[in-house]
SERO-4910 file (N, C-alpha, C, O; in steps of 0.05 Angstrom, whole numbers):
BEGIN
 pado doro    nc1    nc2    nc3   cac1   cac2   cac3    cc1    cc2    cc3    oc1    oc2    oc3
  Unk    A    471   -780    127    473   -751    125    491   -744    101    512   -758     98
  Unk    A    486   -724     86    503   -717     61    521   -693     65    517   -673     79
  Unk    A    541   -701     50    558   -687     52    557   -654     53    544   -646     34
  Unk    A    568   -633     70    561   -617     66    573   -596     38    598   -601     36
  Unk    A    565   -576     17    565   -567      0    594   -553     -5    596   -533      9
  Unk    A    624   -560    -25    657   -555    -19    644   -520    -20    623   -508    -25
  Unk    A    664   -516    -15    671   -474     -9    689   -475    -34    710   -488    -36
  Unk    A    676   -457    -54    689   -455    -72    711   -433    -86    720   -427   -108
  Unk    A    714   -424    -60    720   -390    -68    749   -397    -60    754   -414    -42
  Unk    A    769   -382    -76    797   -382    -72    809   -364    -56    833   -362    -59
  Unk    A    795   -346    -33    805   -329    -19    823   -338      9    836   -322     23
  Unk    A    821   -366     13    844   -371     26    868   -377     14    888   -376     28
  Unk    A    872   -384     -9    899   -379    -28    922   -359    -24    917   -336    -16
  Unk    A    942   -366    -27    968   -342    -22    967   -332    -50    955   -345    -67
  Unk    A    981   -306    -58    982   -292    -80   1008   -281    -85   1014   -257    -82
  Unk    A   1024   -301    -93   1059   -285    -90   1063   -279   -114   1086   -270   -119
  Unk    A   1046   -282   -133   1057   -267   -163   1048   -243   -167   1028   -236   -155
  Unk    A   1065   -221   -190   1053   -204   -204   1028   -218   -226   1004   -212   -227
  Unk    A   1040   -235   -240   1032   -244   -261   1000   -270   -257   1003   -294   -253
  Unk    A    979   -257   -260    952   -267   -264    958   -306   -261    960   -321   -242
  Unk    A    960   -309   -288    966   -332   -296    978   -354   -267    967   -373   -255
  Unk    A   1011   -338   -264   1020   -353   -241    997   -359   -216    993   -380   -205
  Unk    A    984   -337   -211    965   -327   -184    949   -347   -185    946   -360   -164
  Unk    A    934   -354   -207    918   -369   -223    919   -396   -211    904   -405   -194
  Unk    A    947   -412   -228    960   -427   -220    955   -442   -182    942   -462   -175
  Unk    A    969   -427   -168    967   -430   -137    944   -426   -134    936   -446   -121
  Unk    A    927   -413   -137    902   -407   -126    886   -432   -138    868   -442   -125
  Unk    A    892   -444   -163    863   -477   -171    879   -495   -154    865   -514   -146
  Unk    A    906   -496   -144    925   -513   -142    922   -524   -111    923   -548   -105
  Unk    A    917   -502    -94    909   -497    -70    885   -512    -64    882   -533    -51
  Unk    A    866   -494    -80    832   -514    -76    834   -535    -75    823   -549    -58
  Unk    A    855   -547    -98    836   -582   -106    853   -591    -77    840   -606    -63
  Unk    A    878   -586    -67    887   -595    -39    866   -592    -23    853   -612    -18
  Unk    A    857   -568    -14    846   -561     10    811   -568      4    794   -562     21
  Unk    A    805   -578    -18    775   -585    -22    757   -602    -36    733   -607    -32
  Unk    A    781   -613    -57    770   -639    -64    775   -654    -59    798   -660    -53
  Unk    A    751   -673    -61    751   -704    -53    751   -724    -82    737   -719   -101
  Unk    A    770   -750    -80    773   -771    -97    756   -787   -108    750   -809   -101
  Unk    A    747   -772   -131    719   -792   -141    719   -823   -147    699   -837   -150
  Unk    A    748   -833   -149    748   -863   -145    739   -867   -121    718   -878   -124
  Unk    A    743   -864   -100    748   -875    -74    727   -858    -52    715   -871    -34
  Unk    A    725   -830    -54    717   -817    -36    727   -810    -16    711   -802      1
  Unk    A    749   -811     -9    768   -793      6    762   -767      4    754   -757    -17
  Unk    A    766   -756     24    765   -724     32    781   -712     25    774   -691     14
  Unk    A    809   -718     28    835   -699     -4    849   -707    -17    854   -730    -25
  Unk    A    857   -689    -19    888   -691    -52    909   -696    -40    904   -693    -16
  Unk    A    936   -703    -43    952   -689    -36    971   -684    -64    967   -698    -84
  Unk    A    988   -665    -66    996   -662    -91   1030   -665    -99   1046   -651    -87
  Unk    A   1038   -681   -118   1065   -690   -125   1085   -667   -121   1079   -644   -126
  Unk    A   1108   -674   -112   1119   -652   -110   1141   -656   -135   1147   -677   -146
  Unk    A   1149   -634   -139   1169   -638   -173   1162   -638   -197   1140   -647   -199
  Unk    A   1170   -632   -215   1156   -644   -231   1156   -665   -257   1171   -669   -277
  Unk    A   1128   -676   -246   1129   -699   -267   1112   -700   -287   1094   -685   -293
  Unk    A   1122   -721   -300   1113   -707   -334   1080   -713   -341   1071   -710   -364
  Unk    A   1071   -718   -329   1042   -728   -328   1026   -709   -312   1014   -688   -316
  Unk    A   1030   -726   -291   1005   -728   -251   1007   -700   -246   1019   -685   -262
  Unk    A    998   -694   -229    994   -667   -209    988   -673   -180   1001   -666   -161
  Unk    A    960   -691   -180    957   -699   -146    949   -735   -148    946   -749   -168
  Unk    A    948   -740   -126    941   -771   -127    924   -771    -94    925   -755    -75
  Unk    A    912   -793    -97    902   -801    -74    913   -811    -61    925   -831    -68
  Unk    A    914   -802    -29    934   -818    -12    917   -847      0    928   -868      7
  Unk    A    894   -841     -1    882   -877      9    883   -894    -24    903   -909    -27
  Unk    A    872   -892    -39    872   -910    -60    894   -901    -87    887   -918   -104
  Unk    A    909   -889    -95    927   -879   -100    921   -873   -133    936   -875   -152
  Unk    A    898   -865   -133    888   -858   -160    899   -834   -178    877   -826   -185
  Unk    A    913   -819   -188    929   -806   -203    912   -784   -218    891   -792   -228
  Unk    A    919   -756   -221    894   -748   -232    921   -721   -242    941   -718   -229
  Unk    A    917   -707   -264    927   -685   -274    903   -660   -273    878   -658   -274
  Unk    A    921   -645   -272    888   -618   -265    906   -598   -289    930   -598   -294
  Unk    A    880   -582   -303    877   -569   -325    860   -551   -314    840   -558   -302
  Unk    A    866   -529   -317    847   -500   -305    850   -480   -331    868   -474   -346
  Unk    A    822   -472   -329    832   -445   -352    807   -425   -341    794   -430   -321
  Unk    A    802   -399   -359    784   -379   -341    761   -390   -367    739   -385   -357
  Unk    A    758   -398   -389    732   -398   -400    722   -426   -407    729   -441   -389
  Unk    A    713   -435   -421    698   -461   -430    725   -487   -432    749   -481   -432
  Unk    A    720   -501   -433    736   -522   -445    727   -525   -476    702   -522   -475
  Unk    A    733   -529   -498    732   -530   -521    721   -560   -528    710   -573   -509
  Unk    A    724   -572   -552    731   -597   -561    756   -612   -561    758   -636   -567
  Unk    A    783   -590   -551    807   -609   -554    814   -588   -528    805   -568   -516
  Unk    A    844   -610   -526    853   -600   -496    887   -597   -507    894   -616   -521
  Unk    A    904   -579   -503    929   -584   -513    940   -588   -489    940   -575   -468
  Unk    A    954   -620   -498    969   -628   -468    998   -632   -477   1010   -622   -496
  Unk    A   1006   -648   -463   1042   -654   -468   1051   -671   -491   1038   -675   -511
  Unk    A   1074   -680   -486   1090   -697   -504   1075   -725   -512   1066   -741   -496
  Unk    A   1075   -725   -536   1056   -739   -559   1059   -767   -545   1042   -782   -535
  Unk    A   1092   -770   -548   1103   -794   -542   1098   -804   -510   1094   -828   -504
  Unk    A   1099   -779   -488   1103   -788   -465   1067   -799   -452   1060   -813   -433
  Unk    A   1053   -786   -472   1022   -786   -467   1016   -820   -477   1004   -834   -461
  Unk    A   1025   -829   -502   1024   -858   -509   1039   -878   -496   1032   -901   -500
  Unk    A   1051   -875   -488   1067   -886   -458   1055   -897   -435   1057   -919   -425
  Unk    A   1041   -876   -427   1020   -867   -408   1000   -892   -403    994   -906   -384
  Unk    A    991   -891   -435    956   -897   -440    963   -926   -428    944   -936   -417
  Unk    A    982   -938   -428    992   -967   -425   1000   -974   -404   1004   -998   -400
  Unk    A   1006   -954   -383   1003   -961   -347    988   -957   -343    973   -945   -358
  Unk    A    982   -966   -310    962   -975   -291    953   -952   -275    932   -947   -263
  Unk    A    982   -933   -279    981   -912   -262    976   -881   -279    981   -859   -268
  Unk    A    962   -887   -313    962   -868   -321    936   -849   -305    914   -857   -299
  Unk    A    947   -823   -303    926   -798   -295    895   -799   -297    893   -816   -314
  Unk    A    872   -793   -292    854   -785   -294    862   -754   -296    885   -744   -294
  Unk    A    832   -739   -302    835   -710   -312    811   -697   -298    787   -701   -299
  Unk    A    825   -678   -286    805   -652   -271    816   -628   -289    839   -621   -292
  Unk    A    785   -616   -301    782   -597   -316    770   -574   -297    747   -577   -288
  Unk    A    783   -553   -293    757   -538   -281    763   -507   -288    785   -496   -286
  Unk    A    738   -495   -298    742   -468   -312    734   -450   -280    721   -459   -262
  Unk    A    747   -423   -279    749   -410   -252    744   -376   -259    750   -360   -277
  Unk    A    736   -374   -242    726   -339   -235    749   -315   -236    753   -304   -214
  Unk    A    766   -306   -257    783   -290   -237    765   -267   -222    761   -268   -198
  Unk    A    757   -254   -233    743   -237   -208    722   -245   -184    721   -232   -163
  Unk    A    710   -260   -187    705   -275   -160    721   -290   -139    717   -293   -115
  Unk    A    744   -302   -158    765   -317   -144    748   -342   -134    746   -347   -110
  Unk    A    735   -359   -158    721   -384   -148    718   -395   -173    717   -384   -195
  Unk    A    715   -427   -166    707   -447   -178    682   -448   -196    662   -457   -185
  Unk    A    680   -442   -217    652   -441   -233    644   -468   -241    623   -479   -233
  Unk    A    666   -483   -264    659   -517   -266    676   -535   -260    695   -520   -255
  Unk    A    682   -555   -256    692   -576   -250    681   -599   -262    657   -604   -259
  Unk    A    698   -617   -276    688   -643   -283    719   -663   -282    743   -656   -283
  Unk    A    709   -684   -282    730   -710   -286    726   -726   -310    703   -727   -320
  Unk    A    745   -738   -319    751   -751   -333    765   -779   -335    789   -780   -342
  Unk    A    753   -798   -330    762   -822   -324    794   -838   -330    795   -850   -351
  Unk    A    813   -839   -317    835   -845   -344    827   -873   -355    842   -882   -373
  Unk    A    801   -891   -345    789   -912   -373    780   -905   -392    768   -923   -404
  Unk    A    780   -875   -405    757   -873   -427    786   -855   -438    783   -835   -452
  Unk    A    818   -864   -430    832   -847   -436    847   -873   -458    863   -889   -450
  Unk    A    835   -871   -491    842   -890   -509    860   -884   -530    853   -861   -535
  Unk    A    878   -888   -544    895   -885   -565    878   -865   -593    889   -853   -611
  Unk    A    846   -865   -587    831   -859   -610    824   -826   -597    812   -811   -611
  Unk    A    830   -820   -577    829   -792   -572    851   -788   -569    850   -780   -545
  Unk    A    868   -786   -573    895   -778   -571    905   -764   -601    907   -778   -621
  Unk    A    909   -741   -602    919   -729   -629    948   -717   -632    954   -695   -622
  Unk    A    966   -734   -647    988   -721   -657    989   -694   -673    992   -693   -697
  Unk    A    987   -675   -658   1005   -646   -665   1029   -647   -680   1043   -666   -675
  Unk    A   1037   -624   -702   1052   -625   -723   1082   -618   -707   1083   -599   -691
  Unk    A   1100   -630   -712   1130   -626   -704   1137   -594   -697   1126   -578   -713
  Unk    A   1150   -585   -680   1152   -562   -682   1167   -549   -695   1186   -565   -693
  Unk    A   1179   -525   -714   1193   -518   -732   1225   -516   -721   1237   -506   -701
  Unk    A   1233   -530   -744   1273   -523   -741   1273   -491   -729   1293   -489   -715
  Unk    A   1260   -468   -729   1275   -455   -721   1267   -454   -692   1282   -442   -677
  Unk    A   1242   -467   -678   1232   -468   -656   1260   -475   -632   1281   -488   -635
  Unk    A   1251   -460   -608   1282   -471   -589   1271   -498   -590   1287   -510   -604
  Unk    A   1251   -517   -581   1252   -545   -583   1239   -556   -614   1216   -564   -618
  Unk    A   1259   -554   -632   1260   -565   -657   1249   -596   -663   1263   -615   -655
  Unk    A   1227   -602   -676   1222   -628   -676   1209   -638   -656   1198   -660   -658
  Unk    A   1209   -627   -638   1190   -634   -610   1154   -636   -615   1140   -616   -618
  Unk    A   1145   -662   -616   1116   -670   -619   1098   -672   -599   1098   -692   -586
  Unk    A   1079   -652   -594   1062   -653   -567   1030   -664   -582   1029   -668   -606
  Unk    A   1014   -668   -569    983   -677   -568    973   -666   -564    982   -646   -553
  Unk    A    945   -666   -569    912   -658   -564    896   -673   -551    896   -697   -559
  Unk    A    879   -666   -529    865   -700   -521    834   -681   -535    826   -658   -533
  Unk    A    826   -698   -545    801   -698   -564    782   -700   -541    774   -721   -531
  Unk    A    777   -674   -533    746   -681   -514    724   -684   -521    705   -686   -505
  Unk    A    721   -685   -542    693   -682   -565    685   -707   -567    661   -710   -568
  Unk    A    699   -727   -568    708   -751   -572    709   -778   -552    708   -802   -555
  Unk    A    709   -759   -529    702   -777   -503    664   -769   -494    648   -749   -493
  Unk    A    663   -805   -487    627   -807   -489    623   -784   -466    638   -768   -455
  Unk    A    598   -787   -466    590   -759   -446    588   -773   -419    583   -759   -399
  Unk    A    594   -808   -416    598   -816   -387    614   -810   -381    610   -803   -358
  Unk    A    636   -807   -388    671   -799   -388    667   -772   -377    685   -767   -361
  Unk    A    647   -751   -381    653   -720   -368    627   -721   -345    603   -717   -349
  Unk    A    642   -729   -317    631   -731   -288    632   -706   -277    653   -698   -267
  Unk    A    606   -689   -278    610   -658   -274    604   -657   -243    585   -668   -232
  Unk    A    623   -644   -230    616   -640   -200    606   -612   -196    590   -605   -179
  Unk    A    614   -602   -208    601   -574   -209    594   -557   -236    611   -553   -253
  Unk    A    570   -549   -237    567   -539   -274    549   -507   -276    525   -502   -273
  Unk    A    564   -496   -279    562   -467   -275    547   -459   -248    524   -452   -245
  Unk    A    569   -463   -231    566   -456   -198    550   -480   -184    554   -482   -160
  Unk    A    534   -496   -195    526   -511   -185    530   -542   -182    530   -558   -201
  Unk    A    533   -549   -149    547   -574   -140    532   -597   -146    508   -595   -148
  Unk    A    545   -621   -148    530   -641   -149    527   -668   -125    545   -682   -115
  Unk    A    519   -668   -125    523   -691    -88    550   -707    -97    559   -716   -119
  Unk    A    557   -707    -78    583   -721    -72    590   -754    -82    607   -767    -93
  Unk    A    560   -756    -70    547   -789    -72    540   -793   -104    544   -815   -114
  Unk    A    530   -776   -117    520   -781   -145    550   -781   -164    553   -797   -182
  Unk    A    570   -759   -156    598   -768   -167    606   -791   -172    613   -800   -194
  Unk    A    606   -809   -143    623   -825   -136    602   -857   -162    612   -874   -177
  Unk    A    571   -850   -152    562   -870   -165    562   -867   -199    556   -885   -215
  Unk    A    573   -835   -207    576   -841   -242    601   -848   -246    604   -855   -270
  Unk    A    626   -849   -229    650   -855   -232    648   -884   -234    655   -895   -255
  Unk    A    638   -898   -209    629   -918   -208    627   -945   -234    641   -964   -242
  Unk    A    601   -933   -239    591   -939   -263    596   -954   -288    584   -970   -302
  Unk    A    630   -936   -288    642   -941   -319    667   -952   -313    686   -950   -328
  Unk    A    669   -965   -287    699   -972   -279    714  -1003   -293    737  -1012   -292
  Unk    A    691  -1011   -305    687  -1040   -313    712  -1036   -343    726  -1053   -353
  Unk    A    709  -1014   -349    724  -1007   -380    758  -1017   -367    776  -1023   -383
  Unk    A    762  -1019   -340    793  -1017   -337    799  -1046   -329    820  -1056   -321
  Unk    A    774  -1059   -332    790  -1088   -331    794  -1093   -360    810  -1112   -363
  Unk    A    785  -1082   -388    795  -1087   -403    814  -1081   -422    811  -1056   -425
  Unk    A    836  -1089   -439    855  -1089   -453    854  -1063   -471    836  -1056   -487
  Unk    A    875  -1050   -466    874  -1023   -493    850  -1029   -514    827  -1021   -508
  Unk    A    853  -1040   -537    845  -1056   -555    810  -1053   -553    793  -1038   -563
  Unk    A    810  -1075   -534    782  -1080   -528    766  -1058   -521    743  -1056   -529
  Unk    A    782  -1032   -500    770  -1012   -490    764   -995   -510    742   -982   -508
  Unk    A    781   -991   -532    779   -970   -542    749   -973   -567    737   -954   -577
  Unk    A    744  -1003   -571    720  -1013   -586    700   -999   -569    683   -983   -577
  Unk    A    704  -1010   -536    670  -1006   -529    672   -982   -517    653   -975   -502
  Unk    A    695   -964   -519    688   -925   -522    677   -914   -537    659   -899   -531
  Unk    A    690   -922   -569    674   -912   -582    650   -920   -594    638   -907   -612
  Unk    A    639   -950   -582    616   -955   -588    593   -937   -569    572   -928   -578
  Unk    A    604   -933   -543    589   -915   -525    584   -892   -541    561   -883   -544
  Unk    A    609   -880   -555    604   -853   -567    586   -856   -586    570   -837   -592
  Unk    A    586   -877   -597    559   -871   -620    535   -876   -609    514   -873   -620
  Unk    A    540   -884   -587    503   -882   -572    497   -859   -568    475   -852   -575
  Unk    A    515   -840   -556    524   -818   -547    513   -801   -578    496   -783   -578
  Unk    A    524   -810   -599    503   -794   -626    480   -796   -636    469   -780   -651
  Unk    A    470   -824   -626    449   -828   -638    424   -803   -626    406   -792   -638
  Unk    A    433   -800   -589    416   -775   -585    390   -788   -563    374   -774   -550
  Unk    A    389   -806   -563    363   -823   -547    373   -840   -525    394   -854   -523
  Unk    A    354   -836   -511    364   -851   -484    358   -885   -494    372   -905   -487
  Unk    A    335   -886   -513    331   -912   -527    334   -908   -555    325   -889   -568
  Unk    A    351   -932   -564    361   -934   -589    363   -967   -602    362   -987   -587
  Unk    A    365   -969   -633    360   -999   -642    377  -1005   -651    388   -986   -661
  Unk    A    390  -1030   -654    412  -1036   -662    424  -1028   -690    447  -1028   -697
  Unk    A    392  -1018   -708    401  -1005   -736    412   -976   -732    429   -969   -749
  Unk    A    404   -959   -712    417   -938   -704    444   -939   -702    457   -921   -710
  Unk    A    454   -958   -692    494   -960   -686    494   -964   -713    498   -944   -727
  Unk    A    488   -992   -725    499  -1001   -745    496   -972   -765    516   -968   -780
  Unk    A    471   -951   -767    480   -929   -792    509   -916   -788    521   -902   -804
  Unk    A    518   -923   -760    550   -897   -756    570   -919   -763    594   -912   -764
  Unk    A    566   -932   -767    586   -958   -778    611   -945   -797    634   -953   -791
  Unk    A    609   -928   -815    633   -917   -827    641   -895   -813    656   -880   -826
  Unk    A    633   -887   -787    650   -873   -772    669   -891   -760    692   -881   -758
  Unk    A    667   -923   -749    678   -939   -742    690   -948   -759    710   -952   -745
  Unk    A    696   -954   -779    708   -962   -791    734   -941   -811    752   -948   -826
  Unk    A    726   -918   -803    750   -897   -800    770   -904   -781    794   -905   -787
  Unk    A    761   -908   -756    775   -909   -732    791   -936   -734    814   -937   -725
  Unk    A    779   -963   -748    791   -982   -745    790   -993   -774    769  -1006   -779
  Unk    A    804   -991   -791    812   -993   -810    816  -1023   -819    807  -1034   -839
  Unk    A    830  -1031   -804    839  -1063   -801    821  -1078   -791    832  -1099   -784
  Unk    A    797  -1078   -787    774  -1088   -776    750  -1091   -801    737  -1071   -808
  Unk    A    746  -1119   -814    720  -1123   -835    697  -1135   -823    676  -1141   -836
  Unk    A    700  -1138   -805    667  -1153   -796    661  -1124   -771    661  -1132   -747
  Unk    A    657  -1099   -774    648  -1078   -765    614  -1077   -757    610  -1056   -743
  Unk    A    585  -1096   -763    578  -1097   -752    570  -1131   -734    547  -1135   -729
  Unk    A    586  -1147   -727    595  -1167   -712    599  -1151   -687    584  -1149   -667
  Unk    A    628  -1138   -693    637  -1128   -671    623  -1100   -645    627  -1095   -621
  Unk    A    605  -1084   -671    595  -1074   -661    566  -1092   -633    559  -1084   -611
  Unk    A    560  -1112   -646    532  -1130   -634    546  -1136   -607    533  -1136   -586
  Unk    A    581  -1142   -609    593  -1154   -588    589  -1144   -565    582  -1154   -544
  Unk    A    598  -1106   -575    612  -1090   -553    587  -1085   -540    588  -1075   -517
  Unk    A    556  -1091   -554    539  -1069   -539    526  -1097   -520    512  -1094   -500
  Unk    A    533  -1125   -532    527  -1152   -515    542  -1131   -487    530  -1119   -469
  Unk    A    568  -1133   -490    591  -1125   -475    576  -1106   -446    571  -1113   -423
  Unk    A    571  -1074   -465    559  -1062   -443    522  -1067   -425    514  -1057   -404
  Unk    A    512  -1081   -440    498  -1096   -433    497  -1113   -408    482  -1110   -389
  Unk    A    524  -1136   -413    521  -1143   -384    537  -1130   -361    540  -1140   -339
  Unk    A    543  -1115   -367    569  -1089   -341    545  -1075   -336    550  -1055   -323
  Unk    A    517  -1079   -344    499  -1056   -339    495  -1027   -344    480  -1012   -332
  Unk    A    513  -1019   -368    513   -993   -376    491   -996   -398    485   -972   -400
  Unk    A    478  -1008   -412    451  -1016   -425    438  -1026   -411    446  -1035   -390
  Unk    A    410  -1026   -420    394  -1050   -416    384  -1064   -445    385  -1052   -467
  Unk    A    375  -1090   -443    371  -1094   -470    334  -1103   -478    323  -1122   -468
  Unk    A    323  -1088   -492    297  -1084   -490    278  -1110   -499    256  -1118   -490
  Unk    A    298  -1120   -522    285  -1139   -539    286  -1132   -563    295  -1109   -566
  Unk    A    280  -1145   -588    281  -1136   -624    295  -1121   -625    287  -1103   -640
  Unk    A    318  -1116   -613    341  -1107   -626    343  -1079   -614    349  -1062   -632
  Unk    A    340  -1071   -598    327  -1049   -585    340  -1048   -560    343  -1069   -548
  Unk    A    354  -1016   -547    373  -1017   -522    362   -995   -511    349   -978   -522
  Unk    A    367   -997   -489    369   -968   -469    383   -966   -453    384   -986   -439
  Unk    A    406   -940   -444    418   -928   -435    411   -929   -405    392   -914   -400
  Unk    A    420   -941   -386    414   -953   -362    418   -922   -341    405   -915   -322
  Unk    A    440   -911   -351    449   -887   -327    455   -863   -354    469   -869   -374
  Unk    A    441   -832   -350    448   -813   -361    473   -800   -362    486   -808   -342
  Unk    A    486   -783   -374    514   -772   -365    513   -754   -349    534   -743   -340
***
């Protein structure tokens, strides 16, 4: 039997501010306690950190998966402005860095319109953008915050549970989370090759694609990795790579297909 459909409406929320924004705040903050469930694991809730820390927001109390939540009232863009440049690269290098719940919200309905996740494996050094110092006369002078490049993460990376009001089975979450979990057995380094090799499958536009298709984005790769001369080697590797984790299939003459859609 399937799960039955979350209640997305914020009217059991408390409202102790004047100010929208704050109201805002408690009211997405509330939901993901009282209604979402852990797409690692599938647990039934959140519970959420108390204090604050410079990252997380809630974590899972059975499998202890870490997740930061980002709410705003309209679209999500191509970039996301998040925190400290430095404390974000820090991050990318524990076990316990964040995953990301994005979800845009109703104020006059007082409900949930989208929701999606963001894996913290598809969370690589190559989406991460250093923002310009802030000015001597700024009160935090010299202080460097980030951008996480959402444009830039493959479209497996954005696990939509809900997309303009509409839910997605619970079960189909859990199996696209699933999916791509294989990226966290491997090394910064290595991950960040077969992200953005995903992403250029992700451009080519076809659920089936030929190995001359990657190889034409080859000087987009080789922007990203500079220090790297055998660019299509490594490319043949990463897609050997997702190949056998089952995120391809491999057709024959040089020829792939995309095993699961985003």
């Amino acid at each position: 039997m399937s799960d039955p459909p979350l209640y997305l409406g914020f009217e059991e929320a408390p409202t102790p501010f004047v100010s929208a924004t704050q109201n805002a705040r408690i009211w997405t903050e509330h939901w993901v306690r009282s209604r979402l469930f852990c797409p690692n694991c599938g647990s039934p809730n959140m519970d959420q950190f108390t204090g604050n820390r410079p990252v997380a927001d809630f974590y899972c109390p059975s499998c202890r998966e870490e997740f930061e939540l980002k709410s705003q009232k309209s679209r999500f863009g191509t970039r996301i402005v998040d925190g400290a440049f430095r404390t974000m690269c820090q991050r990318l290098a524990q076990e316990n860095n964040p995953s990301l719940i994005l979800m845009n919200y109703d104020p006059i309905r007082l409900a949930v319109t989208n929701l999606f996740f963001v894996p913290k494996h598809f969370f690589v050094r190559e989406i991460i953008q250093e923002r310009k110092p802030l000015a001597v006369t700024a009160r935090r002078a010299g202080w460097v915050g980030c951008n996480i490049l959402l444009s830039e993460i493959p479209q497996a990376g954005k696990i939509f549970l809900v997309r303009d009001g509409a839910q997605a089975p619970k079960e189909t979450v859990l199996e696209q989370w699933r999916s791509t979990t294989f990226l966290r057995d491997q090394g910064q380094g290595a991950r960040g090759w077969l992200v953005e090799v995903m992403k250029c499958v992700d451009l080519i536009g076809r659920s089936e694609f030929s190995l001359a298709d990657v190889y034409a984005l080859e000087d987009r790769l080789y922007g990203l990795f500079p220090g790297n001369r055998n660019i299509r080697p490594k490319i043949r590797q990463q897609l050997q790579v997702l190949r056998d984790q089952g995120y391809l299939e491999f057709l024959g003459s040089g020829r792939y297909k995309i095993r699961r859609g985003p």
